[in-house]
PyMOL Python script that loads the backbone (N, CA, C, O; Angstrom):
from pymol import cmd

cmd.read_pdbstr("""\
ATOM      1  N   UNK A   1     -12.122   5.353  19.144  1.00  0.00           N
ATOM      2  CA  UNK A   1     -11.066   6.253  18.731  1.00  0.00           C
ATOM      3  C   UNK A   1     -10.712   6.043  17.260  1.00  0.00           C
ATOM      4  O   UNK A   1     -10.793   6.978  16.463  1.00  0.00           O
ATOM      5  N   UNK A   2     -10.344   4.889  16.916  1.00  0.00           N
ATOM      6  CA  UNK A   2     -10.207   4.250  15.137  1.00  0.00           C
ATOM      7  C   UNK A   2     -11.888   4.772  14.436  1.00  0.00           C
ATOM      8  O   UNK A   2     -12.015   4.839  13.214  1.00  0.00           O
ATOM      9  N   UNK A   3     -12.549   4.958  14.962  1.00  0.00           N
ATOM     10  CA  UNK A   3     -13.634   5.713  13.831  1.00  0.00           C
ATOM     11  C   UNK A   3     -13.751   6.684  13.834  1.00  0.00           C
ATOM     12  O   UNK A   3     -14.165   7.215  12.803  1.00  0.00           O
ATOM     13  N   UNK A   4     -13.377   7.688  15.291  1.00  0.00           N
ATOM     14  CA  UNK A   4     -12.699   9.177  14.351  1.00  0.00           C
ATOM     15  C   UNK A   4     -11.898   9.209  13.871  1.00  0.00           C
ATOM     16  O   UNK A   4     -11.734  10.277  13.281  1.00  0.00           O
ATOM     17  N   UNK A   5     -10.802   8.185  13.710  1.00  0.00           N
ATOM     18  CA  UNK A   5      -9.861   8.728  12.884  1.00  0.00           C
ATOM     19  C   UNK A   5     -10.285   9.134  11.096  1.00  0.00           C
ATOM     20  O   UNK A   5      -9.470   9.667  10.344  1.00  0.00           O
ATOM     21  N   UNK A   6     -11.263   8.868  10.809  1.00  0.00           N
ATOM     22  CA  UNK A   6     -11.498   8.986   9.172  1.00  0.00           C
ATOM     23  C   UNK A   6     -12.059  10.425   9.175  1.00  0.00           C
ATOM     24  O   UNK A   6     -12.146  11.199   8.221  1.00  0.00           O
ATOM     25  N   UNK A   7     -12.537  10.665  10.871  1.00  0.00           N
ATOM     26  CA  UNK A   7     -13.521  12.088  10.649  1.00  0.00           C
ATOM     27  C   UNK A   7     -12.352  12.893  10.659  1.00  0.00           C
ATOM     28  O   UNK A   7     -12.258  13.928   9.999  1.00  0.00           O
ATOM     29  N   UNK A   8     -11.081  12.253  11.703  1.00  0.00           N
ATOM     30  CA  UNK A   8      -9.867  13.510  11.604  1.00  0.00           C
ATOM     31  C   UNK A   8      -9.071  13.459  10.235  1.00  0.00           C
ATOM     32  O   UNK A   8      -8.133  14.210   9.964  1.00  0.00           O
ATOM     33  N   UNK A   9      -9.516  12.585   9.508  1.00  0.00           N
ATOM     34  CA  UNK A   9      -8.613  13.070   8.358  1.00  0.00           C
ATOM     35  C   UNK A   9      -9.377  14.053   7.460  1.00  0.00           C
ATOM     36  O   UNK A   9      -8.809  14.903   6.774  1.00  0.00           O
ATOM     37  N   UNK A  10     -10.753  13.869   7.518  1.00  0.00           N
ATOM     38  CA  UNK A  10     -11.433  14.445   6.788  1.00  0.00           C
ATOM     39  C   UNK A  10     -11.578  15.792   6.958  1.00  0.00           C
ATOM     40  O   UNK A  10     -11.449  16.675   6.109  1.00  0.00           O
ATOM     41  N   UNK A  11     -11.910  15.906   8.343  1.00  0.00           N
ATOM     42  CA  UNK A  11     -11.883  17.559   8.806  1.00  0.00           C
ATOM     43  C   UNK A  11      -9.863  17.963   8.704  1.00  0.00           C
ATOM     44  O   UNK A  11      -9.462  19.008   9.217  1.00  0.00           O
ATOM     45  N   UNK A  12      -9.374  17.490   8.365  1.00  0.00           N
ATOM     46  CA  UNK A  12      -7.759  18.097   8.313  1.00  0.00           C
ATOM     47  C   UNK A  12      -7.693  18.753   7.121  1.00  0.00           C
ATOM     48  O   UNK A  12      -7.239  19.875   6.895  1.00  0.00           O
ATOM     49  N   UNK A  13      -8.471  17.499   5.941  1.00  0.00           N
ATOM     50  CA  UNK A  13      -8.713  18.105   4.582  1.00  0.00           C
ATOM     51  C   UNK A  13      -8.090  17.204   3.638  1.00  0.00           C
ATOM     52  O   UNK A  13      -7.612  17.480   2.538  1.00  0.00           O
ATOM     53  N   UNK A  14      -8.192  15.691   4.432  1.00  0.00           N
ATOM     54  CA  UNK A  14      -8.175  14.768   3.180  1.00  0.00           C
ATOM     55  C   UNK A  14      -9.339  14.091   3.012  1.00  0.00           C
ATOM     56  O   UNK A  14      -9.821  13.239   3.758  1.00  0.00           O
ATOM     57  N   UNK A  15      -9.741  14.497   2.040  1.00  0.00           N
ATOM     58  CA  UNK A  15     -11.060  14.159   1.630  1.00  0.00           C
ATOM     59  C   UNK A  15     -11.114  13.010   0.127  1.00  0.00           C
ATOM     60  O   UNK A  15     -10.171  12.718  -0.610  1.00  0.00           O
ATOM     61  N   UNK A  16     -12.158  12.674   0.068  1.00  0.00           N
ATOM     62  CA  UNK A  16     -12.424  11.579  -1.042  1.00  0.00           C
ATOM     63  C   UNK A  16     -11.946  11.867  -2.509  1.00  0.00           C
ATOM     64  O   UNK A  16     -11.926  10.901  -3.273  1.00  0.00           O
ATOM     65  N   UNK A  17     -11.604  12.955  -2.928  1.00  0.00           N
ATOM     66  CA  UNK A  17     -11.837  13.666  -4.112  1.00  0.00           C
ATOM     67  C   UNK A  17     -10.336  14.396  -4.143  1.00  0.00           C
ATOM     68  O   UNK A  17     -10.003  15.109  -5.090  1.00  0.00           O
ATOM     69  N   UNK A  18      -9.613  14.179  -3.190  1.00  0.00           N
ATOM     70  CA  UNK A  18      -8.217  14.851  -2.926  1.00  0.00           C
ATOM     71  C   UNK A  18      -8.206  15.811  -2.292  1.00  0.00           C
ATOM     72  O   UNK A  18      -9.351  16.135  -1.975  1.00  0.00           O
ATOM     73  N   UNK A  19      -7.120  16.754  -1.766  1.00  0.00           N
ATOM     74  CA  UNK A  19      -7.017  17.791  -0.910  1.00  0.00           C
ATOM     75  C   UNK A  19      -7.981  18.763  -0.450  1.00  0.00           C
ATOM     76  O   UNK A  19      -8.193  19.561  -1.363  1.00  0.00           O
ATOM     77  N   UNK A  20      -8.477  18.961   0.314  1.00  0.00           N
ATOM     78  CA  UNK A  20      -9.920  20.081   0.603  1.00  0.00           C
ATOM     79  C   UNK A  20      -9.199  21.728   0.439  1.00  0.00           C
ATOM     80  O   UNK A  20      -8.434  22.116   1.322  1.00  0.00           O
ATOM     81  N   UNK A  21      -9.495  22.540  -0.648  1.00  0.00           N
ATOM     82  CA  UNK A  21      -9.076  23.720  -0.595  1.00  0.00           C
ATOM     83  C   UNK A  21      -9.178  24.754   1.008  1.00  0.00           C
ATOM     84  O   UNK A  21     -10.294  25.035   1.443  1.00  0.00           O
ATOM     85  N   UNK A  22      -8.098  25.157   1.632  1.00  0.00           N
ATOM     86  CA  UNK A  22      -8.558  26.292   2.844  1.00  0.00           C
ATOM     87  C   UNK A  22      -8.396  25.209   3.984  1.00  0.00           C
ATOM     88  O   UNK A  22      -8.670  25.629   5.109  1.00  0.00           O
ATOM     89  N   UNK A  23      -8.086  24.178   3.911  1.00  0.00           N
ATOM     90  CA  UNK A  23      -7.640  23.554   4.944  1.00  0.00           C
ATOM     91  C   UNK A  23      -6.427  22.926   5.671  1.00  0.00           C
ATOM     92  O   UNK A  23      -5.467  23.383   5.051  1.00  0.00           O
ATOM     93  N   UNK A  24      -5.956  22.130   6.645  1.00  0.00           N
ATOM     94  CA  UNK A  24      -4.792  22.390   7.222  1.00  0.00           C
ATOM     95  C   UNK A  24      -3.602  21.609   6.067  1.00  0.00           C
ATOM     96  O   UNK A  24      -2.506  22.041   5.709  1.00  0.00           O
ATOM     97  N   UNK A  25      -4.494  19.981   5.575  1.00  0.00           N
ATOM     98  CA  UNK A  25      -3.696  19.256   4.764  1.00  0.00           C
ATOM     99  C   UNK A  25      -3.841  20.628   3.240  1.00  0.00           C
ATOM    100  O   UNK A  25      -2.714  20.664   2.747  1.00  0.00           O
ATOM    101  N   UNK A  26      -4.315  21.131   2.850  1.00  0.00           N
ATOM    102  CA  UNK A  26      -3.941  22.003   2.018  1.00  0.00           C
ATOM    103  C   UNK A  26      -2.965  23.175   2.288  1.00  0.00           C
ATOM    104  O   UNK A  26      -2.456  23.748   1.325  1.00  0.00           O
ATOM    105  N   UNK A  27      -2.751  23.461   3.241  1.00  0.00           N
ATOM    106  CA  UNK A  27      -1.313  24.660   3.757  1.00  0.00           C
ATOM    107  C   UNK A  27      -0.227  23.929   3.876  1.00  0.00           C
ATOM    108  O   UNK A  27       0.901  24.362   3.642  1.00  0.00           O
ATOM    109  N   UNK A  28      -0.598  22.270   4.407  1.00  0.00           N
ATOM    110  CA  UNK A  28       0.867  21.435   4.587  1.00  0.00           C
ATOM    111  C   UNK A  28       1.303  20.994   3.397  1.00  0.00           C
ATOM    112  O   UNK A  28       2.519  20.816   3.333  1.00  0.00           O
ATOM    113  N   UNK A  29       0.534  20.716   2.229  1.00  0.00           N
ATOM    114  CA  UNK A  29       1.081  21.062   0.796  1.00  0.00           C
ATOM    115  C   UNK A  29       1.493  21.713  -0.032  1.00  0.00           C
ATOM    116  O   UNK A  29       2.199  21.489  -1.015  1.00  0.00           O
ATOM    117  N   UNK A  30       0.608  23.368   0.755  1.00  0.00           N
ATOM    118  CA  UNK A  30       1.413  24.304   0.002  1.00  0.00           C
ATOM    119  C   UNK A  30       2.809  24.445   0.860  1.00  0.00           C
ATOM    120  O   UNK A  30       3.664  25.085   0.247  1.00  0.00           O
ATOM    121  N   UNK A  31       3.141  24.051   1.943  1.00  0.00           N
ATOM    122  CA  UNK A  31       4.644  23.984   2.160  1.00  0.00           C
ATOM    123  C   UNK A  31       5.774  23.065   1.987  1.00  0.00           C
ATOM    124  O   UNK A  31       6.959  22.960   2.302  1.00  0.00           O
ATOM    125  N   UNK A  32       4.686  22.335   1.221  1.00  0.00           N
ATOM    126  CA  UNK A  32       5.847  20.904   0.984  1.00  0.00           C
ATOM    127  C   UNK A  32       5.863  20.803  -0.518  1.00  0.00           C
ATOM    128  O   UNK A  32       6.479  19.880  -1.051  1.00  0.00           O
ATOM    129  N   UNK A  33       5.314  21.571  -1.122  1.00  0.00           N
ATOM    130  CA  UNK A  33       5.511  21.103  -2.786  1.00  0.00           C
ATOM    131  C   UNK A  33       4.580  19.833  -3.578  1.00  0.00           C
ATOM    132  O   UNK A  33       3.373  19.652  -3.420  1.00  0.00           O
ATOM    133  N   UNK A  34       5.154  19.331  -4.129  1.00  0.00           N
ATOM    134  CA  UNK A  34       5.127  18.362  -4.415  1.00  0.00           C
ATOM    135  C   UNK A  34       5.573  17.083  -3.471  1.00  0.00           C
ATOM    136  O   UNK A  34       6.582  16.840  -2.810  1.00  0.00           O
ATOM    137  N   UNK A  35       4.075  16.232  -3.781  1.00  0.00           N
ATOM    138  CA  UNK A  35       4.435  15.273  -2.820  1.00  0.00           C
ATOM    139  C   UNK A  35       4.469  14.104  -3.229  1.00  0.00           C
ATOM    140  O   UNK A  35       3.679  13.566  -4.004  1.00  0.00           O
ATOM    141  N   UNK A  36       5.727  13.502  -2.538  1.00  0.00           N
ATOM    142  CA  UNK A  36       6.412  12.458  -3.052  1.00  0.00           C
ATOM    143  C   UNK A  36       5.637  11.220  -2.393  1.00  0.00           C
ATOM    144  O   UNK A  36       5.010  11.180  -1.335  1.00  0.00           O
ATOM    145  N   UNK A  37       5.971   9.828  -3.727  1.00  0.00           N
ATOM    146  CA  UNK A  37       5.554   9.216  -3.280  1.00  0.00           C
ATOM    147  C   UNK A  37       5.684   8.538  -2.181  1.00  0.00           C
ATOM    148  O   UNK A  37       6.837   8.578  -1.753  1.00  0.00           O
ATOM    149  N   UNK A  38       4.893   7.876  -1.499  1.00  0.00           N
ATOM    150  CA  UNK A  38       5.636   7.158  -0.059  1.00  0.00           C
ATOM    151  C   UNK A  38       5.727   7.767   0.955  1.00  0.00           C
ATOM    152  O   UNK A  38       5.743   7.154   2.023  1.00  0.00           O
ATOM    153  N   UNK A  39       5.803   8.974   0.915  1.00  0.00           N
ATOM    154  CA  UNK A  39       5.545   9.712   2.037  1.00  0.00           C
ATOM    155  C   UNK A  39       4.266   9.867   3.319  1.00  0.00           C
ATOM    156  O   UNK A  39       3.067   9.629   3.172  1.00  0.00           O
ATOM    157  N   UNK A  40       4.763  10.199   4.204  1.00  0.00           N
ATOM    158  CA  UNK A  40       3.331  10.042   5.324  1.00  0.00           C
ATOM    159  C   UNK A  40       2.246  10.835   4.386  1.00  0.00           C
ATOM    160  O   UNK A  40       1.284  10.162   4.018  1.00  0.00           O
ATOM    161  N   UNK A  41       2.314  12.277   3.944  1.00  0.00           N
ATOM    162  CA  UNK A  41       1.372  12.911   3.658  1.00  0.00           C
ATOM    163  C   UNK A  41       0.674  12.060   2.555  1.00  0.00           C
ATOM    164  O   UNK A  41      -0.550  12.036   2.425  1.00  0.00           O
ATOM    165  N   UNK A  42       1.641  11.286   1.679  1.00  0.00           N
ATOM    166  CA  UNK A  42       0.749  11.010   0.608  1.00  0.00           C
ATOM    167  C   UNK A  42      -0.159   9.452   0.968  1.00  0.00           C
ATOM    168  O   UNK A  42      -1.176   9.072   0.387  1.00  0.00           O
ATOM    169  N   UNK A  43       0.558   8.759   2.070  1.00  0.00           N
ATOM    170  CA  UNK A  43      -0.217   7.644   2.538  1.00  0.00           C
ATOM    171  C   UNK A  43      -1.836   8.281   3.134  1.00  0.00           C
ATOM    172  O   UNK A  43      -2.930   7.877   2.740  1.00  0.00           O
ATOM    173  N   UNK A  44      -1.600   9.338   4.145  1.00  0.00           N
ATOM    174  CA  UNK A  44      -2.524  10.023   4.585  1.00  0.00           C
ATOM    175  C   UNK A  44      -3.747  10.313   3.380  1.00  0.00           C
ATOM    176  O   UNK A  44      -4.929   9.971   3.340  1.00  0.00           O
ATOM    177  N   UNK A  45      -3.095  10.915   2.654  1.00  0.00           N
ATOM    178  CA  UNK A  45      -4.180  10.903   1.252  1.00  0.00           C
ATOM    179  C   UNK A  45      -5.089  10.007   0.294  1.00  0.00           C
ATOM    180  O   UNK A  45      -6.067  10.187  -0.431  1.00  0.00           O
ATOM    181  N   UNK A  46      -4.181   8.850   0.704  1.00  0.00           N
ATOM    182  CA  UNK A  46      -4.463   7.574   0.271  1.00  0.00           C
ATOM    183  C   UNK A  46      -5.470   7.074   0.788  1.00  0.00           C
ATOM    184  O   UNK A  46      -6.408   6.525   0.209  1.00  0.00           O
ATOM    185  N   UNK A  47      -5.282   7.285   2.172  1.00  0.00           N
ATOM    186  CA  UNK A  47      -6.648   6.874   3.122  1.00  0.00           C
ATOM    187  C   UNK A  47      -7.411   7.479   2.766  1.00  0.00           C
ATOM    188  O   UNK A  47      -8.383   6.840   2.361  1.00  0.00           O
ATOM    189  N   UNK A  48      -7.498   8.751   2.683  1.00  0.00           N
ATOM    190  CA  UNK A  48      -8.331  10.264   2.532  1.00  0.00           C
ATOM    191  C   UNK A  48      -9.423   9.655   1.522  1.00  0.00           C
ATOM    192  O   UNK A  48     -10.460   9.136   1.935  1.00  0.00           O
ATOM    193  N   UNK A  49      -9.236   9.718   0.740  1.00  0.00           N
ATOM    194  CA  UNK A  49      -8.929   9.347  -1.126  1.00  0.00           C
ATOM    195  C   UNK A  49      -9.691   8.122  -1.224  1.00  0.00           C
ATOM    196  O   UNK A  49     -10.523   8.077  -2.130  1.00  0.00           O
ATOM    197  N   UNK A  50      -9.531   6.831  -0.245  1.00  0.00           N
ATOM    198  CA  UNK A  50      -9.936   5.650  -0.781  1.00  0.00           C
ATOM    199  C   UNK A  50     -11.482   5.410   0.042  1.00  0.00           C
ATOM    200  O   UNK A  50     -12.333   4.557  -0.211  1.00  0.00           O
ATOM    201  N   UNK A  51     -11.502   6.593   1.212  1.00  0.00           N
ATOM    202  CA  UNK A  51     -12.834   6.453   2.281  1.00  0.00           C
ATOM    203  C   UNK A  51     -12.728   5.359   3.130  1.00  0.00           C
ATOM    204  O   UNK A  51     -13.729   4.961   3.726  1.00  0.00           O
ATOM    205  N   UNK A  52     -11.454   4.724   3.289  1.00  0.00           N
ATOM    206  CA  UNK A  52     -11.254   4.016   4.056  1.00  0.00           C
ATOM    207  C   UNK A  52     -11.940   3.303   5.335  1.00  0.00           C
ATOM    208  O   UNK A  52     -12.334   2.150   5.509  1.00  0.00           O
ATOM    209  N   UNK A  53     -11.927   4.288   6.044  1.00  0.00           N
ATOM    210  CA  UNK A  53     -12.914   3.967   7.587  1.00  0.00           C
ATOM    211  C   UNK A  53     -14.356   3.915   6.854  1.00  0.00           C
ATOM    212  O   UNK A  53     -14.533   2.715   6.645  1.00  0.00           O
ATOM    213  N   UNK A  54     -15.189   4.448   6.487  1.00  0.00           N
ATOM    214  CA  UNK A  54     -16.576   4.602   5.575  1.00  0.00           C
ATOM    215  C   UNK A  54     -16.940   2.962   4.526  1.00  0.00           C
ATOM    216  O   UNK A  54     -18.002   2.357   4.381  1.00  0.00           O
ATOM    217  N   UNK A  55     -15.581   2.685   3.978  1.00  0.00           N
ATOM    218  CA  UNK A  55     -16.091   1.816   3.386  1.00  0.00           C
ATOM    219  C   UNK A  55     -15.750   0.547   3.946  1.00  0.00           C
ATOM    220  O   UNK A  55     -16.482  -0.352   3.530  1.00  0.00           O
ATOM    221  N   UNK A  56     -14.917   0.205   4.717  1.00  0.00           N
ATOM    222  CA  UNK A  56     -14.617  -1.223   5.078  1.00  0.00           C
ATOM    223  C   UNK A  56     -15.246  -1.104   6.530  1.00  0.00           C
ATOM    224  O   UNK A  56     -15.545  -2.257   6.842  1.00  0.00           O
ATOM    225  N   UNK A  57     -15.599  -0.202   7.605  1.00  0.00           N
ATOM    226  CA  UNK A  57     -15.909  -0.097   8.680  1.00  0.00           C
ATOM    227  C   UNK A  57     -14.641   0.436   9.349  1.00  0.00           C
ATOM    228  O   UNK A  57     -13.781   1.144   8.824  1.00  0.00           O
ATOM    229  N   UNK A  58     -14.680  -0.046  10.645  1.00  0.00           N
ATOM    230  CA  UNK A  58     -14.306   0.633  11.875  1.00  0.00           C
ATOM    231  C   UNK A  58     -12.647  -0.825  11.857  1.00  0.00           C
ATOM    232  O   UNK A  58     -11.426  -0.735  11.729  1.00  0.00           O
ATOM    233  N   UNK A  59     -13.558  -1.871  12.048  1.00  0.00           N
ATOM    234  CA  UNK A  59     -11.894  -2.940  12.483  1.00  0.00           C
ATOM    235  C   UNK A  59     -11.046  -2.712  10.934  1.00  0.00           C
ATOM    236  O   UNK A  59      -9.816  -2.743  10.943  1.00  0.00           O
ATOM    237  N   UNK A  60     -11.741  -2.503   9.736  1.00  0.00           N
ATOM    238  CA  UNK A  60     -10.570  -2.322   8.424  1.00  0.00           C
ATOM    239  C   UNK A  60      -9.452  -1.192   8.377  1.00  0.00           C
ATOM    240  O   UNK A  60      -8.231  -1.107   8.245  1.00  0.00           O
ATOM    241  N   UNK A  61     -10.953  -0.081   8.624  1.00  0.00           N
ATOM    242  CA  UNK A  61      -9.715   0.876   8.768  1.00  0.00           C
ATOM    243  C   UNK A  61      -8.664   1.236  10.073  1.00  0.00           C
ATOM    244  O   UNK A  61      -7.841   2.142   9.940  1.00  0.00           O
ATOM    245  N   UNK A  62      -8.745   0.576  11.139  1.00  0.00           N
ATOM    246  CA  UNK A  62      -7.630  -0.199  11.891  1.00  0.00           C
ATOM    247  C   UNK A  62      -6.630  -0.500  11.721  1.00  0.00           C
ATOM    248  O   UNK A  62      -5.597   0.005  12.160  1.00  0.00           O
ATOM    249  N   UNK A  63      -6.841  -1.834  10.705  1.00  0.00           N
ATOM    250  CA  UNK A  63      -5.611  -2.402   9.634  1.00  0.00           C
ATOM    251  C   UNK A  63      -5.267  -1.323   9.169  1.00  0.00           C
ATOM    252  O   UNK A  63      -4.325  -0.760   9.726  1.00  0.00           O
ATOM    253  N   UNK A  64      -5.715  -0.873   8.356  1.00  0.00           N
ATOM    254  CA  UNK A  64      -4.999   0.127   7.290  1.00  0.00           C
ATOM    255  C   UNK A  64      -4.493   1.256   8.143  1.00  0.00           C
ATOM    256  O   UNK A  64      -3.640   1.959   7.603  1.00  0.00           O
ATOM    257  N   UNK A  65      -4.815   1.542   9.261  1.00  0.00           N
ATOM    258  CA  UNK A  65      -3.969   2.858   9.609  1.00  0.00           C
ATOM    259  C   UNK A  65      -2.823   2.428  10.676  1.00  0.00           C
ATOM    260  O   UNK A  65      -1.727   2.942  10.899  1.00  0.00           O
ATOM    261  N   UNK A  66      -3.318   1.562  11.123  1.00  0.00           N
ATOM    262  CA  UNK A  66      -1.355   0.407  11.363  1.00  0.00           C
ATOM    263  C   UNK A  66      -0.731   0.403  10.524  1.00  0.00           C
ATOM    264  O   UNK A  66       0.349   0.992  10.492  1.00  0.00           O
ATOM    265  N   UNK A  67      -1.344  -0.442   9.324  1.00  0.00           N
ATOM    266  CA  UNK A  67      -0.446  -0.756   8.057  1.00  0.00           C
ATOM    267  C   UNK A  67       0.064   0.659   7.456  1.00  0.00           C
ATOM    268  O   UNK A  67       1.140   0.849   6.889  1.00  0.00           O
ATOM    269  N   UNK A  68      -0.794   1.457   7.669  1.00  0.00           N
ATOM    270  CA  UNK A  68       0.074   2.977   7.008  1.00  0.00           C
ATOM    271  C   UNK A  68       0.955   3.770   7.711  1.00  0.00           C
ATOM    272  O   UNK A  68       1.958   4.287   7.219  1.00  0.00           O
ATOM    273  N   UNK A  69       0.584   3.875   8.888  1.00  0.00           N
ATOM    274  CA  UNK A  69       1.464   4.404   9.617  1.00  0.00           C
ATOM    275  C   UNK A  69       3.156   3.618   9.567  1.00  0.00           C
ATOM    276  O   UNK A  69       4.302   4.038   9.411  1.00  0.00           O
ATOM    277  N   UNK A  70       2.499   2.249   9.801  1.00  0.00           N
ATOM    278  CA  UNK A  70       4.335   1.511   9.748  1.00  0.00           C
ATOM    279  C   UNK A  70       4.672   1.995   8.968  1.00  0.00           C
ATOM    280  O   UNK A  70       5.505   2.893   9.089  1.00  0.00           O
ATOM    281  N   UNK A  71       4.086   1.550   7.597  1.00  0.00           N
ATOM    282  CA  UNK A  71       4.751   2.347   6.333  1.00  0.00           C
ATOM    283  C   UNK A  71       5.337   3.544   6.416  1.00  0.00           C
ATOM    284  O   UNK A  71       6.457   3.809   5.981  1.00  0.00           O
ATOM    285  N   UNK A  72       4.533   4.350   7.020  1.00  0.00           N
ATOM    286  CA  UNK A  72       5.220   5.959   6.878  1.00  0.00           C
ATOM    287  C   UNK A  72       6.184   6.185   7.570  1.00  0.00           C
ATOM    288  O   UNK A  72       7.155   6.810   7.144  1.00  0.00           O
ATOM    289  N   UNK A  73       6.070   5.577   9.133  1.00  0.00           N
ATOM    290  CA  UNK A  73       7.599   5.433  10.099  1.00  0.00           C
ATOM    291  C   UNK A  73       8.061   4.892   9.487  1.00  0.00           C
ATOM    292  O   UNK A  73       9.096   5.545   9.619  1.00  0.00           O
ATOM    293  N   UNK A  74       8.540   3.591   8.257  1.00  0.00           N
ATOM    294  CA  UNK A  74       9.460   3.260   7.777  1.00  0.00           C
ATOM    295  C   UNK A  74      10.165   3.856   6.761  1.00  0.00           C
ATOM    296  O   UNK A  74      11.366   3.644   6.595  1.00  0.00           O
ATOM    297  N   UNK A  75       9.365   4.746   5.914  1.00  0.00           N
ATOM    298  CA  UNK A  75       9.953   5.858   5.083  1.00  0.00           C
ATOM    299  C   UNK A  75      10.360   7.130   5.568  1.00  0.00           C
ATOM    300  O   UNK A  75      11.098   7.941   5.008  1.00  0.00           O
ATOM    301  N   UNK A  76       9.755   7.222   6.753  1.00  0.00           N
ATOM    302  CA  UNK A  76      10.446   8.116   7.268  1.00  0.00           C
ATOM    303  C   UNK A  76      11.901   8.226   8.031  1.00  0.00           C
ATOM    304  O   UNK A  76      12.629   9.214   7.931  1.00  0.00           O
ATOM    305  N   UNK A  77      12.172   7.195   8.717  1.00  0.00           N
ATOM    306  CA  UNK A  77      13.135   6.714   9.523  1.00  0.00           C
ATOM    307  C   UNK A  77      13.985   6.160   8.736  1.00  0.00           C
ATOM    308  O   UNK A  77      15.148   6.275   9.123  1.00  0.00           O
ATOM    309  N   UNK A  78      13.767   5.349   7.343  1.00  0.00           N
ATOM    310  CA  UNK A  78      15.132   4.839   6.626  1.00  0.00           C
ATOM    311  C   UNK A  78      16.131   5.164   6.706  1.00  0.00           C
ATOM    312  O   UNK A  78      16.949   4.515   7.357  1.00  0.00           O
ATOM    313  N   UNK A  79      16.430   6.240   6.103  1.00  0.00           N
ATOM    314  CA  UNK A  79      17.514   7.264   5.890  1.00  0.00           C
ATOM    315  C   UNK A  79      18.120   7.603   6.885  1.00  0.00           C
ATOM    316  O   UNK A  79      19.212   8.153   6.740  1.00  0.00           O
ATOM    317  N   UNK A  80      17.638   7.394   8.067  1.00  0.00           N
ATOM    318  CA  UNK A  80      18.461   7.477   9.448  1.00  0.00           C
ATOM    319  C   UNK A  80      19.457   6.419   9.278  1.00  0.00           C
ATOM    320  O   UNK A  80      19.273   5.447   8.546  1.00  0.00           O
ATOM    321  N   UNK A  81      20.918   6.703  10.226  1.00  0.00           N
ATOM    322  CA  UNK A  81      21.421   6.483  10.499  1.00  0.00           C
ATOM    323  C   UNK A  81      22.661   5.616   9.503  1.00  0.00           C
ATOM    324  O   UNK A  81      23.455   4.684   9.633  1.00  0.00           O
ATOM    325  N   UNK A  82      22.160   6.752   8.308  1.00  0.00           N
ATOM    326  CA  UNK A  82      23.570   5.893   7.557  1.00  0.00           C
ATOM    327  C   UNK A  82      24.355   7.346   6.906  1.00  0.00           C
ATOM    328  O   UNK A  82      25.409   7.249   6.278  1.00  0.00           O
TER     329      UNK A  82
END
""", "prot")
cmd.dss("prot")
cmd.show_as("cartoon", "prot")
cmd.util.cbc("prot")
cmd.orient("prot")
């Protein structure tokens, strides 16, 4: 399941080179503007962007999509509850 995840980012339309024109992560940008740092989308890109699963294998990009996701539930959820 962790080694499609690089194929699902890729077919979404984060790709190595940045956003894939005509695809879904390209409509979720054109509705979000500018994207801030820290954000899920831009962690997502990060992965996209760095080839993550491709270059470290299957158990790295593991780590990294734990480690990003916390990240992104934690930027996302901050701002709750104050």
């Amino acid at each position: 399941m962790i080694g499609a995840a690089g194929g699902i980012l890729t077919g979404l339309g984060f790709g190595s080179a940045g956003i894939v024109g005509g695809t879904v992560a390209a409509g979720i940008q054109a509705g979000i503007g500018n994207v801030v740092a820290g954000s899920a989308f831009a962690a997502l890109q990060a992965l996209g962007a760095a080839g993550i699963f491709t270059t470290v294998g299957i158990a790295g990009g593991a780590v990294a999509l734990v480690i990003g996701g916390g990240y992104a539930g934690y930027k996302i959820f901050k701002g709750f509850g104050n």
